[in-house]
LOMARBA-594425 format. One record per residue (C-alpha): residue number from 1; x, y, z. Coordinates in Angstrom, 1 decimal. Layout:
! LOMARBA-594425
@pos NUM	east X	north Y	up Z
...
//
This chain:
! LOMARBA-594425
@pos 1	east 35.0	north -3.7	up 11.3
@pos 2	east 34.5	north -7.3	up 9.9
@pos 3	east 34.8	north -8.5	up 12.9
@pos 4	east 31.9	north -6.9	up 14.0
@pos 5	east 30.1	north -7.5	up 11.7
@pos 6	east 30.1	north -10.9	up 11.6
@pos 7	east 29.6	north -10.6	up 15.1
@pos 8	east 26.3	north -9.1	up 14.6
@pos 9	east 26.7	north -6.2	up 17.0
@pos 10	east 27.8	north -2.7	up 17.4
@pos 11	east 30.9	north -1.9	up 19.0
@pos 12	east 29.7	north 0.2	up 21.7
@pos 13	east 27.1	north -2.9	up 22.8
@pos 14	east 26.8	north -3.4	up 26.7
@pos 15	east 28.4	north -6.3	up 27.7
@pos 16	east 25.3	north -7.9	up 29.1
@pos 17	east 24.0	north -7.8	up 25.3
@pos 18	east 22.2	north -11.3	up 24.7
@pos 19	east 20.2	north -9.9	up 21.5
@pos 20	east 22.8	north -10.3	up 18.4
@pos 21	east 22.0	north -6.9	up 16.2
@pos 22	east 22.8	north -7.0	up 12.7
@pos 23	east 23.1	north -4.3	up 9.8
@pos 24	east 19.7	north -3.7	up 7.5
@pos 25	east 18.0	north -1.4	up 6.0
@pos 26	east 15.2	north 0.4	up 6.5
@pos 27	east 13.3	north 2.4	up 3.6
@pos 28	east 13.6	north 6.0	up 3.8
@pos 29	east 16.0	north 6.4	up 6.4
@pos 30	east 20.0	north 7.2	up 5.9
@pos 31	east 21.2	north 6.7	up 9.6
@pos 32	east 22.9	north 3.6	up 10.5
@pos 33	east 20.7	north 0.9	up 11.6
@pos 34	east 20.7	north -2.4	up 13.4
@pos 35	east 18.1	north -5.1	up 13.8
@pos 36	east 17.5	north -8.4	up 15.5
@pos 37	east 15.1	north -10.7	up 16.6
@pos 38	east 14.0	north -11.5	up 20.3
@pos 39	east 11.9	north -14.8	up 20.6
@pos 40	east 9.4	north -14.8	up 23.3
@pos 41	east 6.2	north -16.7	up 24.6
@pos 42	east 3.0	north -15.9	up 22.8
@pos 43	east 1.2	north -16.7	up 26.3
@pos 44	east 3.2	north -15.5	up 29.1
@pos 45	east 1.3	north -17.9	up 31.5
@pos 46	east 3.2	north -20.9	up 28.8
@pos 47	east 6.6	north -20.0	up 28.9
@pos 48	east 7.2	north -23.1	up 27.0
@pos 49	east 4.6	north -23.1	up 24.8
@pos 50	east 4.2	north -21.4	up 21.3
@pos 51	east 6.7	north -18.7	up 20.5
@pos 52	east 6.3	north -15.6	up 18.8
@pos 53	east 9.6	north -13.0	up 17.0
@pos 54	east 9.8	north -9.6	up 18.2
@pos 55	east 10.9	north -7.7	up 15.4
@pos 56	east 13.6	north -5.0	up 17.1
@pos 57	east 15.6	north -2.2	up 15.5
@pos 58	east 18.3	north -0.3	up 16.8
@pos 59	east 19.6	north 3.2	up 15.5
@pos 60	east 23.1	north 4.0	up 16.7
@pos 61	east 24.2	north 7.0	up 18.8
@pos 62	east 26.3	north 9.0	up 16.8
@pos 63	east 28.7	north 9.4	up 20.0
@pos 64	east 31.1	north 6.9	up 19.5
@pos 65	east 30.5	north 6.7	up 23.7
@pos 66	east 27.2	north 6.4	up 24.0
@pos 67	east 25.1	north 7.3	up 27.2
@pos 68	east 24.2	north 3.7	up 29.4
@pos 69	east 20.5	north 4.8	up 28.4
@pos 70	east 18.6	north 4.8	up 25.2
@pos 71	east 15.3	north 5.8	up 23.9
@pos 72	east 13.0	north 3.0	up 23.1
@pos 73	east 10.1	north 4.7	up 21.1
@pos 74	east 6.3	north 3.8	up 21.6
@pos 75	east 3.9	north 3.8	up 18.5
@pos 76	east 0.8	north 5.1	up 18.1
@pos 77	east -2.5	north 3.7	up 16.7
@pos 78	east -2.9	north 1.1	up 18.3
@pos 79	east -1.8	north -1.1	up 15.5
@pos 80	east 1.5	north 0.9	up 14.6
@pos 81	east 4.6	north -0.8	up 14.0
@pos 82	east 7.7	north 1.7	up 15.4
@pos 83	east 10.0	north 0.1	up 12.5
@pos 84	east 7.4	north 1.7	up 10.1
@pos 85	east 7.5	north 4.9	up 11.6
@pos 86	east 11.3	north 5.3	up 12.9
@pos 87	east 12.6	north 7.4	up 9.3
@pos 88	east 9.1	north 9.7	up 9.9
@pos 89	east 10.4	north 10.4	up 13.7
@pos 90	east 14.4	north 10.9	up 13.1
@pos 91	east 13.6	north 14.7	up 12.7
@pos 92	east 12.5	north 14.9	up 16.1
@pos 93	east 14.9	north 12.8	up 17.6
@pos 94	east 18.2	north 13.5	up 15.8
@pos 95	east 19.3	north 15.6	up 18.6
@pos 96	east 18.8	north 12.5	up 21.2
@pos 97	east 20.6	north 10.5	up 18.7
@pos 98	east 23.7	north 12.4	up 18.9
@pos 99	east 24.3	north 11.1	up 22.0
@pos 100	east 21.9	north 8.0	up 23.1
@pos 101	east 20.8	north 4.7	up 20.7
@pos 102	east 17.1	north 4.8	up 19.4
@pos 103	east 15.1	north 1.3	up 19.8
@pos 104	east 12.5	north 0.7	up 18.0
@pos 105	east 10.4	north -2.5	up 18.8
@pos 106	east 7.5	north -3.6	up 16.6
@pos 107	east 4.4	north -4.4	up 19.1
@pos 108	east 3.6	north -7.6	up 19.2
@pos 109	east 0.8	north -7.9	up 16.2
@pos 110	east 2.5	north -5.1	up 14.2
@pos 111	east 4.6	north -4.7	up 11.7
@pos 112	east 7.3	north -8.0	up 11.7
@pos 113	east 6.1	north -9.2	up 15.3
@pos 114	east 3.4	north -11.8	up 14.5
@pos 115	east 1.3	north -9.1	up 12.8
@pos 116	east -2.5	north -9.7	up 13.5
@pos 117	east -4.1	north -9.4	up 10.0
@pos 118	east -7.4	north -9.0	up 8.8
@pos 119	east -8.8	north -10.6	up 5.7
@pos 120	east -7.9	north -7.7	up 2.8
@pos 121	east -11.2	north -7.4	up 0.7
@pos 122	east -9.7	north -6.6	up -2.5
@pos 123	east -9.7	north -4.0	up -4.9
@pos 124	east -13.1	north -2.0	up -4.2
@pos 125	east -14.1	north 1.3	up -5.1
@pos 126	east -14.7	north 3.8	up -2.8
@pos 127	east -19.0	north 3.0	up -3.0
@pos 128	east -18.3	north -0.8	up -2.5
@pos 129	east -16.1	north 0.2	up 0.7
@pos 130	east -19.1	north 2.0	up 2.0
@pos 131	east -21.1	north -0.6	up 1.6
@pos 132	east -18.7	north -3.1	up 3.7
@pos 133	east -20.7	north -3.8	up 7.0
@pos 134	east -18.1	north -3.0	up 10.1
@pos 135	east -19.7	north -5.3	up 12.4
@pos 136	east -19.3	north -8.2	up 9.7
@pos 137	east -15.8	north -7.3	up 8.5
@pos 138	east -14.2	north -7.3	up 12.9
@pos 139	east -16.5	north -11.1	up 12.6
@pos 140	east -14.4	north -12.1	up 9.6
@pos 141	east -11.4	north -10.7	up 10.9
@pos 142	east -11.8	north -12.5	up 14.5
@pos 143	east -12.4	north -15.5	up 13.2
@pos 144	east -9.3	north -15.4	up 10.2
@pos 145	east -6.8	north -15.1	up 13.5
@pos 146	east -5.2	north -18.1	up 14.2
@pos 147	east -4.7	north -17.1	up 17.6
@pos 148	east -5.9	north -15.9	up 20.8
@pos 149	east -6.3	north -11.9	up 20.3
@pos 150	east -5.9	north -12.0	up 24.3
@pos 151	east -2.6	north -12.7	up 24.5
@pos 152	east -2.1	north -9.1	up 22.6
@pos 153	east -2.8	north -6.4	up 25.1
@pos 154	east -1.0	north -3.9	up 26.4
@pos 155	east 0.1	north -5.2	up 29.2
@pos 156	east 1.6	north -8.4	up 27.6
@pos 157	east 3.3	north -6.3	up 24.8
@pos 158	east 5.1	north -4.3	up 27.8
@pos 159	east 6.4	north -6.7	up 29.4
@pos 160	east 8.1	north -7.5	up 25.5
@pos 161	east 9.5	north -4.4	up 25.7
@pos 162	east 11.4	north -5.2	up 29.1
@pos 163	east 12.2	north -8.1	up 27.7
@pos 164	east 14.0	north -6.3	up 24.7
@pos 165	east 15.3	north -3.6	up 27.6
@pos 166	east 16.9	north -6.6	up 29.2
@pos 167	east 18.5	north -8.6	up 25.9
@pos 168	east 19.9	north -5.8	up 25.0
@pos 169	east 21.6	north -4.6	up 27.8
@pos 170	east 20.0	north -2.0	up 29.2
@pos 171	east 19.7	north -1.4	up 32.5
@pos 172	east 17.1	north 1.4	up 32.5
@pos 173	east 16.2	north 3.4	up 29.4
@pos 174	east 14.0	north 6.4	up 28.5
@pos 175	east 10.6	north 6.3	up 26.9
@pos 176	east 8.9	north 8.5	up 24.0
@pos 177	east 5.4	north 7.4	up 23.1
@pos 178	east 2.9	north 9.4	up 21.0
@pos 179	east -1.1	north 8.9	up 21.1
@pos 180	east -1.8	north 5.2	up 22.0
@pos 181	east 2.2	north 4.8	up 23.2
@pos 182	east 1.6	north 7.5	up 25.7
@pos 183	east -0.9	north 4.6	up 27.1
@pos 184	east 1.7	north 1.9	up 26.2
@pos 185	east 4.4	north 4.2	up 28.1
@pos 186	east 2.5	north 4.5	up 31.4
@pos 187	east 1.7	north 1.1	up 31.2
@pos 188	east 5.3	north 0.1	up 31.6
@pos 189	east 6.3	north 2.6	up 34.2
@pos 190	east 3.3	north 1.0	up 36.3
@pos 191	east 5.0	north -2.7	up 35.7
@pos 192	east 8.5	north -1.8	up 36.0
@pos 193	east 8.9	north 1.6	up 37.4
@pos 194	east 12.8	north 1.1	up 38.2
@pos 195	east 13.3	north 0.8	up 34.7
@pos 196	east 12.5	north 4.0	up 33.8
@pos 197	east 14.8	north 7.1	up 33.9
@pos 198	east 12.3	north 9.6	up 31.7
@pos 199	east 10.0	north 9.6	up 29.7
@pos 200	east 8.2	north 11.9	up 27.0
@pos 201	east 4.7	north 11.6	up 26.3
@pos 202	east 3.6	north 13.6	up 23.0
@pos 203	east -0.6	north 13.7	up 23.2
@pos 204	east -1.2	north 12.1	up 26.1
@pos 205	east -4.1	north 9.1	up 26.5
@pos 206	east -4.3	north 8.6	up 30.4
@pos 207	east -5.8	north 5.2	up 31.7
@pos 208	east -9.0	north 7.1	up 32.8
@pos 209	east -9.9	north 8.0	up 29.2
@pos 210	east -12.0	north 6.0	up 27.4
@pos 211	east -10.6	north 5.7	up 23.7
@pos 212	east -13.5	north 6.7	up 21.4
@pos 213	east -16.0	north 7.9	up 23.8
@pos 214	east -15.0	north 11.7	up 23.7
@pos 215	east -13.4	north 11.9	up 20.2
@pos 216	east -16.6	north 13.9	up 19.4
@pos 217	east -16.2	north 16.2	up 22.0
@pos 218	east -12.6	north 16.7	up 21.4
@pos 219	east -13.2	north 17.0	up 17.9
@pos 220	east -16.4	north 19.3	up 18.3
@pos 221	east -13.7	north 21.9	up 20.2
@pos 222	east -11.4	north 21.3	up 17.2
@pos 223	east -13.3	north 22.1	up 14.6
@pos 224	east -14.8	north 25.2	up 16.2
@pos 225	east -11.3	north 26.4	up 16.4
@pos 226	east -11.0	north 26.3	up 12.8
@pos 227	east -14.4	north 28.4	up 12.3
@pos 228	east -13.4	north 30.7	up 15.2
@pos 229	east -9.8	north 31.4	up 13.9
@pos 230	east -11.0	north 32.0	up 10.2
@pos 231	east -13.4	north 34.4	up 11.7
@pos 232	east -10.7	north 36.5	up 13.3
@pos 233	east -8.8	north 36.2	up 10.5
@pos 234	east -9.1	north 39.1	up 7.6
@pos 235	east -8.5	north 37.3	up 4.4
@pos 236	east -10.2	north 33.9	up 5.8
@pos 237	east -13.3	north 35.8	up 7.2
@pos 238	east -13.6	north 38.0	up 3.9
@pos 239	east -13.4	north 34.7	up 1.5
@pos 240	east -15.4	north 32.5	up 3.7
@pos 241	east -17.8	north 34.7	up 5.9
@pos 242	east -20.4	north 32.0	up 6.3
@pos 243	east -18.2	north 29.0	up 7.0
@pos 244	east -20.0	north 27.7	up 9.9
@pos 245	east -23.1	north 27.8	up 8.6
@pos 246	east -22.1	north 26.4	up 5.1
@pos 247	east -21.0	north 23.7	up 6.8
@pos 248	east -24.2	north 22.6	up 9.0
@pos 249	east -26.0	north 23.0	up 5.6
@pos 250	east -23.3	north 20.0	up 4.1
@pos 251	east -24.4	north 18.3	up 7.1
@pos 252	east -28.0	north 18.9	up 7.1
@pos 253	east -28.3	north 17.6	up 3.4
@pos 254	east -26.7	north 14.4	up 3.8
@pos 255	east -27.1	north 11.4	up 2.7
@pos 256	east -26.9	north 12.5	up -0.7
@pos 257	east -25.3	north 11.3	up -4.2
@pos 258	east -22.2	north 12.9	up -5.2
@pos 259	east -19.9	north 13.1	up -8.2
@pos 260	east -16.0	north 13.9	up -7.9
@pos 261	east -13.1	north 13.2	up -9.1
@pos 262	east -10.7	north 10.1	up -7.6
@pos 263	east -7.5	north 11.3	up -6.3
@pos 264	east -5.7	north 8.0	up -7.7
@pos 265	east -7.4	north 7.4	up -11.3
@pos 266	east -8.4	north 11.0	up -12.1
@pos 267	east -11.7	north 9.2	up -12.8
@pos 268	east -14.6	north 10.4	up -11.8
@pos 269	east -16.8	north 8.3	up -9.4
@pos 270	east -20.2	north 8.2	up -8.0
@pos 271	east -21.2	north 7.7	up -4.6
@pos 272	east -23.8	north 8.7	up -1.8
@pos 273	east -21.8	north 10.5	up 0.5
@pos 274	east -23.0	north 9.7	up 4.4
@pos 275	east -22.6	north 11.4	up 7.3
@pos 276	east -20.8	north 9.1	up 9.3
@pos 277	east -17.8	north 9.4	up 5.9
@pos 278	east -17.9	north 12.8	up 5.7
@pos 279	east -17.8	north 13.5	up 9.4
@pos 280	east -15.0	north 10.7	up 9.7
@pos 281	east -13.1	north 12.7	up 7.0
@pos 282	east -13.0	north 15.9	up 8.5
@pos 283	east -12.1	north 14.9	up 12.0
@pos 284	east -9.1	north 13.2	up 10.4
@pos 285	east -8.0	north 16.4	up 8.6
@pos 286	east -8.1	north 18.1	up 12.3
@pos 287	east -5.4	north 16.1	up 13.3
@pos 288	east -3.3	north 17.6	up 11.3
@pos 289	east -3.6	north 21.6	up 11.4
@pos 290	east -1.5	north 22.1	up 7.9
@pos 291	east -4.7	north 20.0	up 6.5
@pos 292	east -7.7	north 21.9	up 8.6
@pos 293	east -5.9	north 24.9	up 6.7
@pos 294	east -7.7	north 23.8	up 3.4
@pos 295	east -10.6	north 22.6	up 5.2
@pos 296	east -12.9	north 26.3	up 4.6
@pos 297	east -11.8	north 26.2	up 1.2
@pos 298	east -12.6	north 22.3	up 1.0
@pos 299	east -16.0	north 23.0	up 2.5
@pos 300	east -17.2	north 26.1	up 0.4
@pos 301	east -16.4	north 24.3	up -2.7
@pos 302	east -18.2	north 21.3	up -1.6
@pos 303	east -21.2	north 23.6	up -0.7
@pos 304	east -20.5	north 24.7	up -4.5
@pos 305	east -21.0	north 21.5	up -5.7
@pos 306	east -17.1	north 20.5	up -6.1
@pos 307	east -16.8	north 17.4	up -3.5
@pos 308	east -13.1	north 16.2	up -5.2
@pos 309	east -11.2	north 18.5	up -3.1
@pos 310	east -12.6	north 17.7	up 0.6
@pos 311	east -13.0	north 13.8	up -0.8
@pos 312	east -9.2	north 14.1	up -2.4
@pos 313	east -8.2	north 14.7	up 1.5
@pos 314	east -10.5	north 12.4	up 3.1
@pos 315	east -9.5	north 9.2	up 1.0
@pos 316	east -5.7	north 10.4	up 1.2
@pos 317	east -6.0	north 10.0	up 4.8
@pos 318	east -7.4	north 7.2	up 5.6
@pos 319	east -5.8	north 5.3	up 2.7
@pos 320	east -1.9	north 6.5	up 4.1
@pos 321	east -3.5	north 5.1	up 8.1
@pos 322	east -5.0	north 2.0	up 6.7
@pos 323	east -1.6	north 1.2	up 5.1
@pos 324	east 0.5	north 1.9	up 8.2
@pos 325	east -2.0	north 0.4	up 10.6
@pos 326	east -2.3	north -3.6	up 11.8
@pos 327	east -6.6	north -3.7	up 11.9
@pos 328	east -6.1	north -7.1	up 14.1
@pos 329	east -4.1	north -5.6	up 16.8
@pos 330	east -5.5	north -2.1	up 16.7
@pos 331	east -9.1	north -4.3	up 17.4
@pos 332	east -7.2	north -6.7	up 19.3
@pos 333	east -6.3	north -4.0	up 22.5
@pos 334	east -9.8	north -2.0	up 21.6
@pos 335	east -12.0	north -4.5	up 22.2
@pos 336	east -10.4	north -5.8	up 25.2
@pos 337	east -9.2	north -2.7	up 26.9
@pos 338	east -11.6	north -0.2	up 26.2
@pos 339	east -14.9	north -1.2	up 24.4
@pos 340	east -16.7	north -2.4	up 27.4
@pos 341	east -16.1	north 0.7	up 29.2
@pos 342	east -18.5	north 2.7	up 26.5
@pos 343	east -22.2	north 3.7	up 28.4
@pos 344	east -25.1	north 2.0	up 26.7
@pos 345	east -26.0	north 6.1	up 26.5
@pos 346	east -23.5	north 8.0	up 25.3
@pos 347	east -25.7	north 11.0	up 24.4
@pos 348	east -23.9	north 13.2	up 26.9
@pos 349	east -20.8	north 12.8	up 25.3
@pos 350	east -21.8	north 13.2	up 21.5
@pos 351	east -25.1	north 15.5	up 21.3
@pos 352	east -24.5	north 18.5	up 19.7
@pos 353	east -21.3	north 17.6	up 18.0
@pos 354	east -21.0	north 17.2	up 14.1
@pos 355	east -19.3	north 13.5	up 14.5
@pos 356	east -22.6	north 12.1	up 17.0
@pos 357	east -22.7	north 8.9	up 18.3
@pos 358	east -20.7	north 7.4	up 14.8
@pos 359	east -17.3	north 6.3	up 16.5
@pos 360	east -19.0	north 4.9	up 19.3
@pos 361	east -21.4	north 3.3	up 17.6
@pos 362	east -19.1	north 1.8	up 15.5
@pos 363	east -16.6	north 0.6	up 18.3
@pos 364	east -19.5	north -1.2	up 19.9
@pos 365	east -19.9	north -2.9	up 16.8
@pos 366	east -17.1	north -4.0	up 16.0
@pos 367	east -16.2	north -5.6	up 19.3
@pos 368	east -19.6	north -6.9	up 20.4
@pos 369	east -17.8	north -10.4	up 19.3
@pos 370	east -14.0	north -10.0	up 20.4
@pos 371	east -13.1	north -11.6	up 23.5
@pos 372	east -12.3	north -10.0	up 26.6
@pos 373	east -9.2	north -11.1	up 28.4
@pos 374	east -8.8	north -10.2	up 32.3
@pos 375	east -6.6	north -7.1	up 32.9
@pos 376	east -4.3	north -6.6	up 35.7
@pos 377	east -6.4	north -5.3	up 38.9
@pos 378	east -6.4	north -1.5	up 39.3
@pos 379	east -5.4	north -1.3	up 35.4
@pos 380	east -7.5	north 2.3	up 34.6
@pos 381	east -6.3	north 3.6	up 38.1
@pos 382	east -4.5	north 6.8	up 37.3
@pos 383	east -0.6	north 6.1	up 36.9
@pos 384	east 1.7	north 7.6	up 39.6
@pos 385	east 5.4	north 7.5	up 38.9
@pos 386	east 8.1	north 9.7	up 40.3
@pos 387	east 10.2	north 9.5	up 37.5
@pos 388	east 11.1	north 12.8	up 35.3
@pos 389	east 8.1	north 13.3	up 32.7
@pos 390	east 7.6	north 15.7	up 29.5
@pos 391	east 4.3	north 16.2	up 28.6
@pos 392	east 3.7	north 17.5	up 25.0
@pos 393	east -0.2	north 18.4	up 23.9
@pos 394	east -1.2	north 20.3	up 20.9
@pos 395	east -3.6	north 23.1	up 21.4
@pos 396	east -5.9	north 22.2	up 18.6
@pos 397	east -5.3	north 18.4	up 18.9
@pos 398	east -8.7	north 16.9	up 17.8
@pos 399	east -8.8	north 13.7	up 20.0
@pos 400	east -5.9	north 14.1	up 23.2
@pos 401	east -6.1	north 17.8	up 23.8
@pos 402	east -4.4	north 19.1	up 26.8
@pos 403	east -7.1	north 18.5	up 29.2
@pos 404	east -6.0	north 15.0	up 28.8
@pos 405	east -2.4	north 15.7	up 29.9
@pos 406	east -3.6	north 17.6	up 32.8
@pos 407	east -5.4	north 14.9	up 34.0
@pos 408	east -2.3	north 12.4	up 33.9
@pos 409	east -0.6	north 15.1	up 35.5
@pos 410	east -2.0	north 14.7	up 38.7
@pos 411	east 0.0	north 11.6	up 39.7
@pos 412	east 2.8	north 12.3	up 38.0
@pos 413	east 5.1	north 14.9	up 40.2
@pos 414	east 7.7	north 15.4	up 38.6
@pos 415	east 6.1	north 16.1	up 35.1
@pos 416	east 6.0	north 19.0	up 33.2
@pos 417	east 3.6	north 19.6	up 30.6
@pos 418	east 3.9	north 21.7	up 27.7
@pos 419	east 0.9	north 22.9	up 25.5
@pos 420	east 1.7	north 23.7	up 21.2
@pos 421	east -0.8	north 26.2	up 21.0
@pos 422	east -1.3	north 26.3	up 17.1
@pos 423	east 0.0	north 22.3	up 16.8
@pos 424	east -2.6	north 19.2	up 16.2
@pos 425	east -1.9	north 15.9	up 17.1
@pos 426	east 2.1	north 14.9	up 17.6
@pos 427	east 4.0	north 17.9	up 18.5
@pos 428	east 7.7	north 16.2	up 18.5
@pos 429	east 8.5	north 17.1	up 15.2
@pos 430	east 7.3	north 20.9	up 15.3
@pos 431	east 9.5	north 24.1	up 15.9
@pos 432	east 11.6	north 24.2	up 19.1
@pos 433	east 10.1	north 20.5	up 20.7
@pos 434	east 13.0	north 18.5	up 19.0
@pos 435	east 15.3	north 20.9	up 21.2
@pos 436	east 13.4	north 21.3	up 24.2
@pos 437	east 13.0	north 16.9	up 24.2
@pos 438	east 16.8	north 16.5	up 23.5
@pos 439	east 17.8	north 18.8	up 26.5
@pos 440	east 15.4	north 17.2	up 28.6
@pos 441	east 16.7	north 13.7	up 28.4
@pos 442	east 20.3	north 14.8	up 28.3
@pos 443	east 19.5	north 16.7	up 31.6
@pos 444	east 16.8	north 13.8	up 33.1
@pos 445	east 14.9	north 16.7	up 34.4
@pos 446	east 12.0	north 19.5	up 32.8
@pos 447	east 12.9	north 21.8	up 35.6
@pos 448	east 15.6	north 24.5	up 34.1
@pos 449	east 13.7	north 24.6	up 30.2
@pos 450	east 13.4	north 27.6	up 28.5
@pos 451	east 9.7	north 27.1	up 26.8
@pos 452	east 8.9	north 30.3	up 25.5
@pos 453	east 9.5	north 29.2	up 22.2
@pos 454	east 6.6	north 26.8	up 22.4
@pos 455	east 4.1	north 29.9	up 22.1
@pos 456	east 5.9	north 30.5	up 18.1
@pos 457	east 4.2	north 27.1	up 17.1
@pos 458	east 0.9	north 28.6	up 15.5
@pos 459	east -1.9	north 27.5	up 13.5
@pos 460	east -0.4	north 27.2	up 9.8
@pos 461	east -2.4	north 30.2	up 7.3
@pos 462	east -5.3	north 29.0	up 5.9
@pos 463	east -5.5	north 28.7	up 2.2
@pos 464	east -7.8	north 30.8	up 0.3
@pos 465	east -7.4	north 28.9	up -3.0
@pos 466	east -5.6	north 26.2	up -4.0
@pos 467	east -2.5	north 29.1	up -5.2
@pos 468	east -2.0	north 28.7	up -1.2
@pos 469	east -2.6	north 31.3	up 1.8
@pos 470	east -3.0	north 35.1	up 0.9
@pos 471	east -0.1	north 36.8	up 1.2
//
């Protein structure tokens, strides 16, 4: 056991193991763990020039004979690190751990790999962060890098992750990637397709799909799912039997100043509540559908007057994403990849939702500056790959419903996808999926799953105060 520790590397290593792996720890997670560090070129097209750490970290298999191929995991975002997020995930991928190592590589720009940063303003209060001009804060964050944001696409960071696939061994290994690492994951199996031996894709962003120009479509459908479903619901429809309504009237009255109570202080604090936060804050709670279960009580106390509770979730959220997220990188592959693909006119895709033209309005902004580096040719072509392929979508997912997954689907033929009706956004962690993923990559093959059980993952109860759902 000293021996191998000093060594740096588990026992059950392959032997073509270049990347030395040593103990560590990471906050909030009791299962062994391993990290190292894998050098590579900052510009590909430079091998010899600047250099850049990939931070890498390995969870053992609990099988003291581990399968030949692990699971490397894919973060979401973009601007994840997967280090962050690894003790989150190990409920939904305990099962493959039993038998198969977990790798989690931080991006390059996240987390310990070069993170891209962006100037931190300071303490503010929630009416000085309103205040805070987008389009000036991506200027002063473009021009605080010290670097080419270029040389941080997606494209360049998968061909990191080969190179970690290769240092450590492997000679092909499994994929799960969730939101913006489903576009990561079919990335790689377009640029090194004999690498892969399955993958999982949990809310599924195909290359066709321009990130932020349907969000208020997807979100419109989301949203209306909560109003329908607290119609047909007794207890919902009887304590809130003008929901809909009550909340185009919050809508309709905005801008307006507001008075509620800060979920960190217990202060109270003033503010003119906009649209474009409000509407930001209730698309983020339909991500999750355990938080769109408070959102008719959240709304018909606002209508009452009492903003704290709807504001309480709204600065919760975004205060727990801005933490986890790397703003450089996220901007980084947004305003290379995708922010040039929004129309000029994106009025068929927003009018007549409650979030408008605000997310593509503000992505427009925010990358009118930011260079834009030249893709591979044929990079939003659809994806085809033969290898085995779960596809997990949430029925009420407020940005990659399952339409999305269908779509990818087409070129992908030996997929399978598999719809959560009462789940949002990330379905891994939910009901049976942990099961279901774990037999599929211990089999390599979606074929022979039972997936009845997927039709027992339902919308949570709504709450009708804050004592919790009725009975």
């Amino acid at each position: 056991m000293i021996l191998t520790l000093l060594l740096g590397c588990d026992q059950t290593a392959p032997p073509s193991q270049t990347l030395p792996l040593t103990p560590c720890h990471v906050t909030g997670l009791d299962a062994e763990s391993l990290c190292g560090t894998l050098s590579v070129a900052e510009d590909p097209s430079a091998p010899d020039g600047e250099a850049i750490d990939l931070h890498v970290l390995v969870i053992p298999a609990v099988s003291p004979n581990p399968e030949p191929d692990p699971l490397f995991f894919l973060a979401g975002g973009p601007g994840q690190a997967a280090s962050d997020v690894a003790a989150t995930m190990m409920p939904a991928l305990a099962r493959i751990q039993k038998r198969r190592n977990l790798v989690f590589v931080d991006q390059r720009g996240t987390g310990q790999s070069a993170r891209l940063r962006c100037p931190e303003p300071g303490a503010l209060t929630l009416a000085e962060e309103l205040a805070l001009d987008v389009s000036e804060a991506s200027a002063d964050c473009l021009a605080s890098l010290d670097t080419d944001p270029g040389l941080y696409t997606t494209p360049i960071a998968m061909d990191d992750l080969d190179a970690v696939r290769a240092a450590l061994g492997y000679d092909t290994i499994n994929l799960y990637g969730v939101s913006y690492g489903t576009r990561a994951g079919l990335v790689y199996m377009r640029r090194h397709p004999e690498r892969v031996r399955a993958a999982i894709l949990d809310g599924v962003a195909p290359m066709e799909m321009v990130l932020g120009l349907e969000f208020a479509r997807d979100g419109e459908a989301a949203l209306t799912a909560v109003f329908d479903d607290c119609a047909a619901d007794p207890a919902c429809a009887e304590a809130f039997p003008t929901l809909a309504a009550d909340f185009q009237g919050l809508l309709d009255s905005l801008p307006r100043p507001i008075t509620f109570t800060q979920g960190r202080t217990g202060e109270p604090e003033e503010i003119v509540l906009t649209r474009e936060l409000f509407v930001g804050g209730v698309r983020s709670q339909l991500y999750s559908t355990p938080f769109a279960s408070l959102l008719p009580l959240a709304i018909t106390d606002a209508v009452a007057g009492d903003f704290s509770p709807i504001m309480a979730q709204t600065v919760g959220f975004s205060e727990g994403v801005v933490d986890s997220i790397s703003d450089g990188m996220q901007l980084a592959v947004l305003c290379a990849e995708d922010a040039h693909r929004l129309p000029a006119d994106p009025g068929p895709f927003v009018d007549g939702t409650f979030l408008g033209d605000t997310v593509v309005a503000d992505f427009a902004a925010m990358c009118a500056g930011w260079p834009r580096p030249a893709l591979p040719d044929g990079y939003y072509a659809p994806v085809h790959s033969d290898a085995p392929i779960l596809l997990l979508s949430g029925g009420l997912d407020p940005v990659t419903p399952p339409r999305w997954a269908d779509l990818a689907a087409e070129t992908l033929p030996s997929s399978r996808h598999l719809i959560a009706p009462g789940a949002g956004h990330n379905v891994a962690p939910l009901g049976c999926v942990p099961r279901l993923m774990a037999e599929f990559i211990d089999a390599g093959s979606a074929t022979d799953l039972e997936v009845d059980c997927m039709d027992a993952i339902t919308r949570p109860p709504f709450f009708i105060d804050f004592a919790g759902p009725a009975k």
